[in-house]
C-alpha positions in Angstrom: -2.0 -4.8 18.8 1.6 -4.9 20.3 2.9 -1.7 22.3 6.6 -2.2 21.8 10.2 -0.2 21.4 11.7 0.1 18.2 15.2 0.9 17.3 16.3 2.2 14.0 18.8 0.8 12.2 19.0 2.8 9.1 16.6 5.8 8.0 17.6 7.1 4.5 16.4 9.1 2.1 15.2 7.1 -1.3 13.2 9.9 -3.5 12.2 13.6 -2.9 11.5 13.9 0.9 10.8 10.2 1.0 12.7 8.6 3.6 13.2 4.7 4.4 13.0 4.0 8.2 14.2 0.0 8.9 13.4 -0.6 12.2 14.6 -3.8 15.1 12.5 -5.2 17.8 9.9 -7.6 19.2 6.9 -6.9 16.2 4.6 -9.0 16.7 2.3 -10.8 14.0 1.6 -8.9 11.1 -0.3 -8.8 7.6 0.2 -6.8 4.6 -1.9 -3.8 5.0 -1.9 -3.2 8.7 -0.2 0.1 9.9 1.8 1.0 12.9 1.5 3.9 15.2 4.5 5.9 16.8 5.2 8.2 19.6 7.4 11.1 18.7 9.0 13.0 21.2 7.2 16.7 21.7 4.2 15.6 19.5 0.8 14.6 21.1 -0.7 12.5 18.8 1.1 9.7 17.7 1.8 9.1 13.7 0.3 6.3 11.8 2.0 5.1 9.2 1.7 2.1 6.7 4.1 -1.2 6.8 6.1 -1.6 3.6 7.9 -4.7 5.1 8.2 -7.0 8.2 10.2 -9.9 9.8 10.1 -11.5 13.1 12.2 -8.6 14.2 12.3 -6.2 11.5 10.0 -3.4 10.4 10.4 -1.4 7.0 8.7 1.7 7.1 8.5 4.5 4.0 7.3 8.0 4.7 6.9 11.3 3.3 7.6 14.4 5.4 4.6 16.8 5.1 5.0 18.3 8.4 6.6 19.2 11.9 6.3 15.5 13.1 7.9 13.2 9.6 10.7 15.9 9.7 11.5 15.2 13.4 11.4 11.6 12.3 13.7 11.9 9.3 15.8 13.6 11.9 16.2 10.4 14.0 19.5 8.1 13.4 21.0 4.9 14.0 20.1 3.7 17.4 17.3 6.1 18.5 14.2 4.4 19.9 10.3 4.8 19.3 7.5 3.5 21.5 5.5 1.7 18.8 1.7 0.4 18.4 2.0 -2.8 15.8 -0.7 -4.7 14.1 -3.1 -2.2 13.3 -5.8 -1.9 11.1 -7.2 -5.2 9.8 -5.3 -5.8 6.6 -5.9 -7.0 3.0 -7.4 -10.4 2.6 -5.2 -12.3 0.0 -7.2 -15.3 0.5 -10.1 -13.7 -2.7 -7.1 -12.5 -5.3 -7.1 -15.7 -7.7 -4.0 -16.4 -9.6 -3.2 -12.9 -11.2 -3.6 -10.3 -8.8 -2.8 -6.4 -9.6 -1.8 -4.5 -6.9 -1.8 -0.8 -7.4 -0.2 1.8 -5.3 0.4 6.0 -5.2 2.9 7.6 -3.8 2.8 7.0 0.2 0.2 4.0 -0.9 2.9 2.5 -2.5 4.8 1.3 0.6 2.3 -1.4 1.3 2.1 -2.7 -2.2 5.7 -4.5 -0.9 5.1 -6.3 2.0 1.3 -7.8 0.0 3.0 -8.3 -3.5 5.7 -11.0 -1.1 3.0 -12.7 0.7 0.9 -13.1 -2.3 4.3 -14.5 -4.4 4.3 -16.4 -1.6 0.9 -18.1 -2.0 2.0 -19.0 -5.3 0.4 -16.1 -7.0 1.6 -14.2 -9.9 1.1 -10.5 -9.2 1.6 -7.1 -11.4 1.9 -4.0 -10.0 1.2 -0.2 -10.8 3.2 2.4 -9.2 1.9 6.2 -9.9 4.1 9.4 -8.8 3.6 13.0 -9.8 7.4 13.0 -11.6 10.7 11.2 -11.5 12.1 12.2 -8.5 9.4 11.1 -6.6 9.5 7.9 -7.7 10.8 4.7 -5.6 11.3 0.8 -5.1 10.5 0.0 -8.5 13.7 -2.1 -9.0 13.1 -3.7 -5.1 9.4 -4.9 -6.9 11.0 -6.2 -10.1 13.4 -7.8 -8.1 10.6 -10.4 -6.6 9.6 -11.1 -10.9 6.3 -9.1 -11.0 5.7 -7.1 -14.5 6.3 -3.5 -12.6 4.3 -0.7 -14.5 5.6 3.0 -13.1 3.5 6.4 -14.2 3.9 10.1 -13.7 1.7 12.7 -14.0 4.3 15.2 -15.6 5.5 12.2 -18.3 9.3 12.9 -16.8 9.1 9.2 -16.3 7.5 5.9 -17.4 3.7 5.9 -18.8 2.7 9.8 -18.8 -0.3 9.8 -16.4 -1.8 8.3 -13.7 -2.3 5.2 -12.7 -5.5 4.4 -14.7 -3.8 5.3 -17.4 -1.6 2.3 -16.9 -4.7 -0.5 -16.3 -5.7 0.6 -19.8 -2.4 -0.6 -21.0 -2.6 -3.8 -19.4 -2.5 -6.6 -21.8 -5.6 -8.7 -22.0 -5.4 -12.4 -21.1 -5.0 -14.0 -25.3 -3.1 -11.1 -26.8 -0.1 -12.7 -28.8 2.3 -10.3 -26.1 0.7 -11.3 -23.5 2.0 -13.9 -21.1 -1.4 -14.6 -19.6 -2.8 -17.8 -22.3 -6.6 -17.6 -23.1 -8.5 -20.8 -21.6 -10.0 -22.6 -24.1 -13.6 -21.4 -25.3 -12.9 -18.5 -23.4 -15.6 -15.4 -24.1 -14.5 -11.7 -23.9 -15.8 -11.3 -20.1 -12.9 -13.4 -19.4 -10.0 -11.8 -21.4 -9.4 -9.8 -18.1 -6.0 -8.9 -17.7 -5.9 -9.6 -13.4 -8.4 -11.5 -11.3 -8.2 -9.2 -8.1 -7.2 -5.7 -7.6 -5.5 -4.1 -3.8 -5.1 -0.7 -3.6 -3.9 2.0 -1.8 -3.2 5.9 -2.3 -5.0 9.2 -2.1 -8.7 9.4 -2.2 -8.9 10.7 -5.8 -6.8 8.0 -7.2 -9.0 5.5 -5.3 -12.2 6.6 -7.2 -10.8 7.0 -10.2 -9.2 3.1 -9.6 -12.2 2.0 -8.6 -14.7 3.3 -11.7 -11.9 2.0 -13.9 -11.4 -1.2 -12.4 -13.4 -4.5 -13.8 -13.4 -6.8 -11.0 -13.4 -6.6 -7.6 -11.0 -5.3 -5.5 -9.7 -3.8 -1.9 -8.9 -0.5 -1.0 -7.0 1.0 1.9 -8.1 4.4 2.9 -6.0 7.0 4.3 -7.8 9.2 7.5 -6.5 11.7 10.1 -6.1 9.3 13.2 -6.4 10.4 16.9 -5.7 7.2 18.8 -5.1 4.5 16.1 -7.1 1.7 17.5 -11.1 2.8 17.7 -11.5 4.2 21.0 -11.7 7.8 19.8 -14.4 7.0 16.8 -12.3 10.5 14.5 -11.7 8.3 11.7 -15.5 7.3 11.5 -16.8 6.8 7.6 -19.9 5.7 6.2 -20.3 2.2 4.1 -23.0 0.5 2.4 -23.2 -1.6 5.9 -22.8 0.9 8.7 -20.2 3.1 9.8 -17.0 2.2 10.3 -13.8 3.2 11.9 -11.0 3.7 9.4 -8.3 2.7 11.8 -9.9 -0.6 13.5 -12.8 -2.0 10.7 -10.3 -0.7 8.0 -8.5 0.5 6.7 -9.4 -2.0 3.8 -12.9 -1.6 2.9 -14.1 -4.4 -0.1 -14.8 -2.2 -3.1 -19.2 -3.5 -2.7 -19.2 -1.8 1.0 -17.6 1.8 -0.6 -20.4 5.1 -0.6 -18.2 7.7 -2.4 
């Protein structure tokens, strides 16, 4: 964990109150999946919020305003500063996602589908990725994730665009590894158990879309879970959830919890 200052570069809006917050500074080291936590002005408890992107000095963050404290930060412009906690949370582990991972994200889980879908790219894996919104207008950085190559699946709940549904709906759709328009070839004496369409699965969006991705899914998989924070970092124990080995906090242990450790 870094406590650092932050200045904004840009902060635009990219879908219905989604805003795009690029931020410059000292960082620190980072992995796809950790969060950040910021001080707002007039607010008590800090914000956390999930990386979308990083550099050596750049931080891409995407938020939706829901209340008092995103609209005070879509408020903030070019130049205005944040006291910043970096390196949060503990991150996904791309080490276990074989060759053809799928990532899938919904709405403000999205953001950090960005930042893993590079690094695993960068590993030399070949990634797909599911994006779910409730209707057009909501939806964002599809073209920025067909831009790195991955086969980009986008769903709404209202049909207004994409696959009409949610994102289940989509992994359904997912060709299996053999079909004739599939890309994926079939190894050679290859039985149905391993026709699977991805290898890995990472995850991350509201708890109903997590349950419903992990009885759908059919391997194993990560999920980053999304809990009221007081402090960010442990000491206050608010974030506190039961797994198949203990409790743990959300914002320290997690907020990636292995799909065996998850009691629903």
């Amino acid at each position: 964990m870094v406590d650092t200052e932050l200045v904004v570069v840009t902060n635009r809006k990219i879908a219905k109150n989604t805003y795009e917050m690029v931020l410059s500074g000292k960082i620190g080291d980072m992995r796809p999946g950790q969060f950040v936590n910021l001080r707002l002005e007039g607010f008590y408890l800090r914000r956390p919020i999930s990386v979308c992107d990083y550099g050596e000095d750049r931080l891409t963050l995407i938020y939706k305003v829901v209340g008092r404290g995103t609209e005070h930060m879509a408020g903030l412009g070019e130049g205005a500063s944040l006291d910043v906690l970096t390196g949060l949370g503990n991150g996904y582990d791309t080490s276990v996602s074989g060759e053809r991972p799928l990532l899938i994200g919904g709405g403000a889980g999205v953001p950090p589908m960005y930042a893993l879908a590079k690094k695993l790219i960068s590993e030399g894996k070949s990634p797909a990725v599911i994006l779910g919104f409730n209707a057009k207008d909501e939806v964002f950085y599809e073209s920025e994730f067909k831009a790195l190559g991955l086969d980009t699946y986008v769903t709404t709940a209202d049909g207004s665009y994409g696959i009409r549904g949610f994102v289940t709906d989509a992994m359904d759709m997912l060709p299996l590894r053999g079909d004739p328009t599939s890309p994926l070839p079939l190894p050679a004496g290859a039985g149905r158990a391993e026709r699977k369409s991805y290898s890995y699965f990472y995850t991350c969006g509201p708890e109903p879309m997590l349950r419903a991705v992990y009885d759908k899914s059919v391997t194993s998989g990560q999920f980053s879970f999304e809990e009221r924070m007081g402090c960010g970092f442990g000491a206050c124990m608010g974030c506190t959830c039961r797994t198949k080995y203990g409790h743990k906090r959300i914002c320290r242990d997690g907020p990636v919890l292995v799909k065996e450790e998850i009691i629903w």
